[in-house]
Residue frames relative to the residue before (quaternion, step in Angstrom):
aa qw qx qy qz dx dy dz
X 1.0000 0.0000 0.0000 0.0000 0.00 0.00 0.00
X 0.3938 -0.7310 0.4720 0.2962 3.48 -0.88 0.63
X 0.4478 -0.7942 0.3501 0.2148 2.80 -0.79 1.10
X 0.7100 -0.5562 0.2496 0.3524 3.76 -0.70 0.57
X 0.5988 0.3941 -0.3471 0.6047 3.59 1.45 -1.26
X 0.4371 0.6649 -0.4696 0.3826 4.04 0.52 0.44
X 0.6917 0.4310 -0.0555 0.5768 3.20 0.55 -1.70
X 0.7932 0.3518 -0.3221 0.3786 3.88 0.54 -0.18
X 0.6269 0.5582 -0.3489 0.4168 2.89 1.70 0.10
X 0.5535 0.6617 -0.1957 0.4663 2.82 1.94 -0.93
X 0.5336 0.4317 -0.3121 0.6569 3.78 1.63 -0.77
X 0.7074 0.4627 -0.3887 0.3667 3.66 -0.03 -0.78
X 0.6621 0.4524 -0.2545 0.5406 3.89 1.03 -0.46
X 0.7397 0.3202 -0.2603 0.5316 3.32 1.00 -0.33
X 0.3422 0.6813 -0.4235 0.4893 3.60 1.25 0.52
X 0.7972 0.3928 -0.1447 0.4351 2.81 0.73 -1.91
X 0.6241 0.3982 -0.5268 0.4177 3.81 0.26 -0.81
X 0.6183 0.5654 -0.5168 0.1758 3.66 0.40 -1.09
X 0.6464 0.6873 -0.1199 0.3089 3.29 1.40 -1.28
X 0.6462 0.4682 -0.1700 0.5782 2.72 1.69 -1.15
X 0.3987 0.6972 -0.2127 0.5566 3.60 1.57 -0.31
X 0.8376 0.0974 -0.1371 0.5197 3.39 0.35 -1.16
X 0.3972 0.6591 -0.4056 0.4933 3.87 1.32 0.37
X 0.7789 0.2571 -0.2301 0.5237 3.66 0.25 -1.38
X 0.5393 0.7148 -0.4443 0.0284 3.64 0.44 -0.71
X 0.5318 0.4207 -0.4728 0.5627 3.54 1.42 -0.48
X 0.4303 0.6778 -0.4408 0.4014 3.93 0.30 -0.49
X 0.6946 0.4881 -0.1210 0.5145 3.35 0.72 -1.42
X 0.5655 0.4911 -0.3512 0.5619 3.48 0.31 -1.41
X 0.6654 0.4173 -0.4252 0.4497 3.49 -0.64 -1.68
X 0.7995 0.4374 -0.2986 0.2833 3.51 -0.60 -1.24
X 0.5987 0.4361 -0.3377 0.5808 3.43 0.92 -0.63
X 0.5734 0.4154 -0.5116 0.4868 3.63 -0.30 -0.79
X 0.8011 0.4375 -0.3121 0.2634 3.38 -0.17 -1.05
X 0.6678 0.3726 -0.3000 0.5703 3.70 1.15 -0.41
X 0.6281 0.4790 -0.3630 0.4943 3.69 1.06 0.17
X 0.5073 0.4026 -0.3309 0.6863 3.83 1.62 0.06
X 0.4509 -0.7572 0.3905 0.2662 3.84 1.15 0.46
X 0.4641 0.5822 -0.5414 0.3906 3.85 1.03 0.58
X 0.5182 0.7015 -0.3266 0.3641 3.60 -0.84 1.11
X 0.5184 0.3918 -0.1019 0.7532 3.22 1.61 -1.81
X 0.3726 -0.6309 0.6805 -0.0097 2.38 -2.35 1.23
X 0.0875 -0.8787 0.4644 0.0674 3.62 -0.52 0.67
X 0.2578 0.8529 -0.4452 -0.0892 3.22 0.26 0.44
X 0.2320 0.6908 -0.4190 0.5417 3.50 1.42 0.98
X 0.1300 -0.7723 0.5189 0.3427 3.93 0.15 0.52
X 0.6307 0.6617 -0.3251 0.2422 3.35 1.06 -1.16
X 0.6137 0.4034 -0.4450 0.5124 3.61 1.33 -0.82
X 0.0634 -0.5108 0.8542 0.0735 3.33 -2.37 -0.88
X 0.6598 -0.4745 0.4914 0.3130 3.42 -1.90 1.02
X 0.6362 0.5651 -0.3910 0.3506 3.73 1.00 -0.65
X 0.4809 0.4879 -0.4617 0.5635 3.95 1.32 -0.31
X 0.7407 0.5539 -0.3796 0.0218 3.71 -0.53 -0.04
X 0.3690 -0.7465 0.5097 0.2161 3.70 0.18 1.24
X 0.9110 0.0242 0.1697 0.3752 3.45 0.23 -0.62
X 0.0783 -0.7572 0.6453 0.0644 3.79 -0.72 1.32
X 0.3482 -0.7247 0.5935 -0.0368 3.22 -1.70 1.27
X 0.1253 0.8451 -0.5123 0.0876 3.57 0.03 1.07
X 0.0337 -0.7854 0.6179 -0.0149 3.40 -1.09 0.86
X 0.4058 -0.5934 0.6945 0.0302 3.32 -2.08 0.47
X 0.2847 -0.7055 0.6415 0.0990 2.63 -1.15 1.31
X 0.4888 -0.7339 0.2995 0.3646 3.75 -0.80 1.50
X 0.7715 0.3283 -0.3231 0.4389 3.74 0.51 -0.90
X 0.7551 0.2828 -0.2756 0.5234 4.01 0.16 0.10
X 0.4194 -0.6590 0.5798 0.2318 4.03 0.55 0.39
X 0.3513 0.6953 -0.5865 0.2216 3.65 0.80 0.06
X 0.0724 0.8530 -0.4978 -0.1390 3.73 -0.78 0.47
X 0.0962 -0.7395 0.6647 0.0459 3.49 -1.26 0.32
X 0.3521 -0.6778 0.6448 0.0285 3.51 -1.92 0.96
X 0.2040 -0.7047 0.6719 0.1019 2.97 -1.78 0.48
X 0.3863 -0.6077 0.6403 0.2674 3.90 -1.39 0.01
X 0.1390 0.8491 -0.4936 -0.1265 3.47 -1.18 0.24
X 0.4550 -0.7076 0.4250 0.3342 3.54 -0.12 1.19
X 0.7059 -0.5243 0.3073 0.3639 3.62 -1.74 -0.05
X 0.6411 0.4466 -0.3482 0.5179 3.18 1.30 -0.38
X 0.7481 -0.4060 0.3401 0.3998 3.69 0.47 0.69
X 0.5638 0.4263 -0.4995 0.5009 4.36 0.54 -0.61
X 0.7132 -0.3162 0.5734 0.2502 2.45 -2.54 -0.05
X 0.0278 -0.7506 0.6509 0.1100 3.35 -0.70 0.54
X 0.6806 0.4452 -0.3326 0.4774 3.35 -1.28 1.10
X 0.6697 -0.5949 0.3077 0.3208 3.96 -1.11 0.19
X 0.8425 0.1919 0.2617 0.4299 2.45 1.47 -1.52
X 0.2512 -0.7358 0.4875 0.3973 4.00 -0.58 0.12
X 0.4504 -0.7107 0.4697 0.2671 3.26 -1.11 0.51
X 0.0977 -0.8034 0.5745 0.1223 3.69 -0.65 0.51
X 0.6011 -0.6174 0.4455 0.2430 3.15 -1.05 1.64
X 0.4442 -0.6260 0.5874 0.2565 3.87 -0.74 0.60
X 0.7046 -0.5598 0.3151 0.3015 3.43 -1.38 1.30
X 0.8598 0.3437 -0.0591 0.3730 3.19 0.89 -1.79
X 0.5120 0.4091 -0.5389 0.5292 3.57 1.40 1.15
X 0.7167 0.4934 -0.3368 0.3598 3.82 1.07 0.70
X 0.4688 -0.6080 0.3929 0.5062 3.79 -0.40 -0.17
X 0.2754 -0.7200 0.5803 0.2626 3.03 -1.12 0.02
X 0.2031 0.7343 -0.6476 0.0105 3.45 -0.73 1.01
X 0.0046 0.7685 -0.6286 0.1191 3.37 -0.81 1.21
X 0.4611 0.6827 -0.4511 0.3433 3.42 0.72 0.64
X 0.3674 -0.7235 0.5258 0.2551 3.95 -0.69 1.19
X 0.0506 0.7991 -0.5694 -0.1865 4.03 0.11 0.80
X 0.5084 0.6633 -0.5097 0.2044 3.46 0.78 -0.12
X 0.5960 0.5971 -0.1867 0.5034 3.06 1.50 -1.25
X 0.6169 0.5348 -0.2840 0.5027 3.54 0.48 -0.74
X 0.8014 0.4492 -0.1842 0.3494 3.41 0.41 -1.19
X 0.5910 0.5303 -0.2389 0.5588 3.30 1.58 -1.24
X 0.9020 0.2467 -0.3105 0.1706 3.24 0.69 -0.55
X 0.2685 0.7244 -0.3986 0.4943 3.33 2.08 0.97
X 0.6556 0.5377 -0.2801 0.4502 3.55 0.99 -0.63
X 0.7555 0.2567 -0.2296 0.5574 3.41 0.87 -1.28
X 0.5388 0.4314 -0.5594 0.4590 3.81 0.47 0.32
X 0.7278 0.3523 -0.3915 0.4392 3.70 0.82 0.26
X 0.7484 -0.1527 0.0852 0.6398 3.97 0.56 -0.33
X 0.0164 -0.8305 0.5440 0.1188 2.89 -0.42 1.94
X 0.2300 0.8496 -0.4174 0.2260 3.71 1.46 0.65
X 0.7905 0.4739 -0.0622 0.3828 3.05 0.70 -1.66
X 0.4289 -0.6771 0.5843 0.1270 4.01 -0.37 1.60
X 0.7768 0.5070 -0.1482 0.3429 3.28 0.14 -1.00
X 0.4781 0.5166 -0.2712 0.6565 3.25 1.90 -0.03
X 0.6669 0.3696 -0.2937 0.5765 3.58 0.60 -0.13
X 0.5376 0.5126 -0.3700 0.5580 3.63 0.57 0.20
X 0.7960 0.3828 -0.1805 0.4328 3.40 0.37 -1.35
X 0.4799 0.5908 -0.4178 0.4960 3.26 1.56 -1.23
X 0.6994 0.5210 -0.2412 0.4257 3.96 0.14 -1.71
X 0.6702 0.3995 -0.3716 0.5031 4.00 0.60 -0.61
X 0.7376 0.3552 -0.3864 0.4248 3.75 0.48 -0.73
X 0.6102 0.3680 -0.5684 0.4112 3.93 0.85 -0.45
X 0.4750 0.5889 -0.5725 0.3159 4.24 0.60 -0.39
X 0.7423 0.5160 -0.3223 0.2808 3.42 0.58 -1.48
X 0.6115 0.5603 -0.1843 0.5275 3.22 1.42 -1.66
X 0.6137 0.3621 -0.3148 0.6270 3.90 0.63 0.01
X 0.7712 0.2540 -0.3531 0.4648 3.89 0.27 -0.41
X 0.6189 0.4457 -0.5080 0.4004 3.71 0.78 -0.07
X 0.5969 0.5762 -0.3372 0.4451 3.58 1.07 -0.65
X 0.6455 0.3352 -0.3823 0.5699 4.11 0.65 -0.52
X 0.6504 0.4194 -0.5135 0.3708 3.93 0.41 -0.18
X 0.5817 0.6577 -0.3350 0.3419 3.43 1.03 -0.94
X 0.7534 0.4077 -0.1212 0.5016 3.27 1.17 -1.26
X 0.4519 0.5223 -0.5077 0.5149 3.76 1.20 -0.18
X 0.8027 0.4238 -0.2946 0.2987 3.57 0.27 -1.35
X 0.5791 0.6265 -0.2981 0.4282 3.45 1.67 -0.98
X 0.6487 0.6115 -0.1667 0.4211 3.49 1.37 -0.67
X 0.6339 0.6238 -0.0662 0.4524 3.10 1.59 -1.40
X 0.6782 0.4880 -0.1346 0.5327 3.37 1.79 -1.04
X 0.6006 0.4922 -0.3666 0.5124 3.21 1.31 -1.06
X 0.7250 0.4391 -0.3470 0.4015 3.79 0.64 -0.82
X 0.6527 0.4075 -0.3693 0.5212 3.65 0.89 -0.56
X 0.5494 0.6031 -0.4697 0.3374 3.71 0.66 0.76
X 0.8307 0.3905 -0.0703 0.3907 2.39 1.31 -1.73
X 0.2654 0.7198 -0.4051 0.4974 3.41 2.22 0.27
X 0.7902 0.3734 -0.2626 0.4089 3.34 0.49 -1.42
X 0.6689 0.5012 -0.2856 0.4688 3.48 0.69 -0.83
X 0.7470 0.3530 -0.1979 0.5274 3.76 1.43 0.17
X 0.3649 -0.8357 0.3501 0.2142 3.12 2.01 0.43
X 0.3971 0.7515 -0.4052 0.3367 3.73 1.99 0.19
X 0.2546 -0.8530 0.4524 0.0532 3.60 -1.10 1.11
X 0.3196 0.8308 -0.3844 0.2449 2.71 2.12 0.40
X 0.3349 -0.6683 0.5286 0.4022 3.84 -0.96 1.02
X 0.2760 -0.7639 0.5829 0.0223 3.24 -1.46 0.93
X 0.0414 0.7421 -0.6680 0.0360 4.06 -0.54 0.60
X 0.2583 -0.6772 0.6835 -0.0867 2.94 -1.58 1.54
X 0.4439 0.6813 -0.5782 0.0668 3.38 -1.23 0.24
X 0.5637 -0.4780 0.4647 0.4876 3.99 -1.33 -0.45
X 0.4563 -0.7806 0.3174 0.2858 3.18 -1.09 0.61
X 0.7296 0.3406 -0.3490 0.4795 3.30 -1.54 0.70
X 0.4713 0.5802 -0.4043 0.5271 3.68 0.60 1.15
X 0.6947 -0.5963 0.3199 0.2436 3.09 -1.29 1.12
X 0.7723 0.2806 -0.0109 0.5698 3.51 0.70 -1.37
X 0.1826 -0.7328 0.6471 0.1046 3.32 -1.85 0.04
X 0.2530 -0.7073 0.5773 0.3202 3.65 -0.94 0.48
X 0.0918 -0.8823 0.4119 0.2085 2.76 -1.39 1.07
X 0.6551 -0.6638 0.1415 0.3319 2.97 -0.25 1.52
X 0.7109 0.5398 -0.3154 0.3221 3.79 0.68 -0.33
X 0.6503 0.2837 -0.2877 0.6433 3.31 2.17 -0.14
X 0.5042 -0.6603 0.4639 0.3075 3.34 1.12 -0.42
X 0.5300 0.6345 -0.3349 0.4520 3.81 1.61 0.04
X 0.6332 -0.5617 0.4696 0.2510 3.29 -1.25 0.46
X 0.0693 -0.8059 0.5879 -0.0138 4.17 -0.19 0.60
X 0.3549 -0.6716 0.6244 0.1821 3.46 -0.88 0.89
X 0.4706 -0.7059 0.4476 0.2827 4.02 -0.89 0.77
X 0.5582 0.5660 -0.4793 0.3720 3.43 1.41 0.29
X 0.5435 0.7414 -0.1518 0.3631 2.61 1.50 -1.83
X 0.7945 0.3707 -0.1799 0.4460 3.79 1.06 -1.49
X 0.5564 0.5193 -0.3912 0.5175 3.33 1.60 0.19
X 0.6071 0.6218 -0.2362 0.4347 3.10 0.98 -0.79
X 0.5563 0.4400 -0.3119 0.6322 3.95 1.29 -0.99
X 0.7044 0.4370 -0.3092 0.4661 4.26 0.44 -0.80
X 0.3586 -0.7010 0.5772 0.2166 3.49 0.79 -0.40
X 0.3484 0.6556 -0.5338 0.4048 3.65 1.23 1.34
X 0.6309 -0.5327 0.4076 0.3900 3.58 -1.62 0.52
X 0.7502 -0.0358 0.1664 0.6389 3.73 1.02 -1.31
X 0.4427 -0.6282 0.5106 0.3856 3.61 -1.25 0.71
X 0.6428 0.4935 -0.3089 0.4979 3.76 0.92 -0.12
X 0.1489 0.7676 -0.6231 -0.0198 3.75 -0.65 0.70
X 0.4202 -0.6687 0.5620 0.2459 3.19 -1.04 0.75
């Protein structure tokens, strides 16, 4: 059975990102608006400009929520020098090993019992999947603010990185990365 000083630690970390969540979010906003008014991207291509771009690609990185974006041009490339990485202090910061932590409150109480280590492993999944939904959606709002407040129609796709699909942020639905190349009329959602 998990043990209670588990589950408060597990609430007490998930207190905190929320907090930290609802702390940075203007932080966030601001910052978006501002790469969606195209200030941020480096060009050092004269020929391109933020105004070529069909489409911005943003990922997360699964243990630290750390995020970063890309630009992509109509013909499917990267457009621009560079990816942009989202500044520390319009994210949370979670940097905390709960697996460890958790596993080891359990076995410092009964280190007899298998079946505690099972359960122990299902609640850190949950506690780790309620926390990336929290933050997909916490993300998802800050950008649909800062869309509106920038009147920008740029398609946008969110997700963690290295995964098939992306939400895109303007219906909130899941897209397959063929599927979003396939709507752009690109060769692959992956260019080398």
């Amino acid at each position: 059975m998990l043990t209670t000083q588990a589950e408060q630690l597990m609430q007490q970390y998930k207190t905190q990102f929320m907090q930290d969540c609802a702390e940075r979010a203007p932080k966030l906003t601001a910052f978006i608006q501002e790469i969606l008014q195209g200030r941020h991207w480096g060009f050092s291509d004269e020929n391109e400009s933020f105004d070529q771009a069909v489409a911005l690609i943003m990922e997360y990185e699964y243990q630290n929520f750390s995020v970063y974006g890309w630009l992509r041009n109509p013909n499917g490339g990267y457009l621009g020098d560079r990816i942009i990485d989202f500044p520390e202090e319009c994210l949370p910061k979670f940097d905390a090993d709960v697996e460890d932590e958790i596993y080891g409150l359990v076995q410092d109480e009964d280190e007899n019992e298998e079946d505690e280590e099972d359960e122990v492993w299902d609640a850190v999944d949950d506690f780790y999947s309620g926390l990336h939904e929290y933050f997909s959606h916490w993300f998802a709002n800050c950008f649909r603010t800062a869309a509106q407040n920038t009147a920008s129609a740029l398609p946008a796709y969110f997700s963690v990185h290295d995964t098939n699909s992306y939400t895109n942020l303007a219906t909130m639905q899941e897209e397959l990365c063929d599927d979003i190349a396939e709507k752009f009329g690109w060769t692959s959602f992956w260019q080398d």
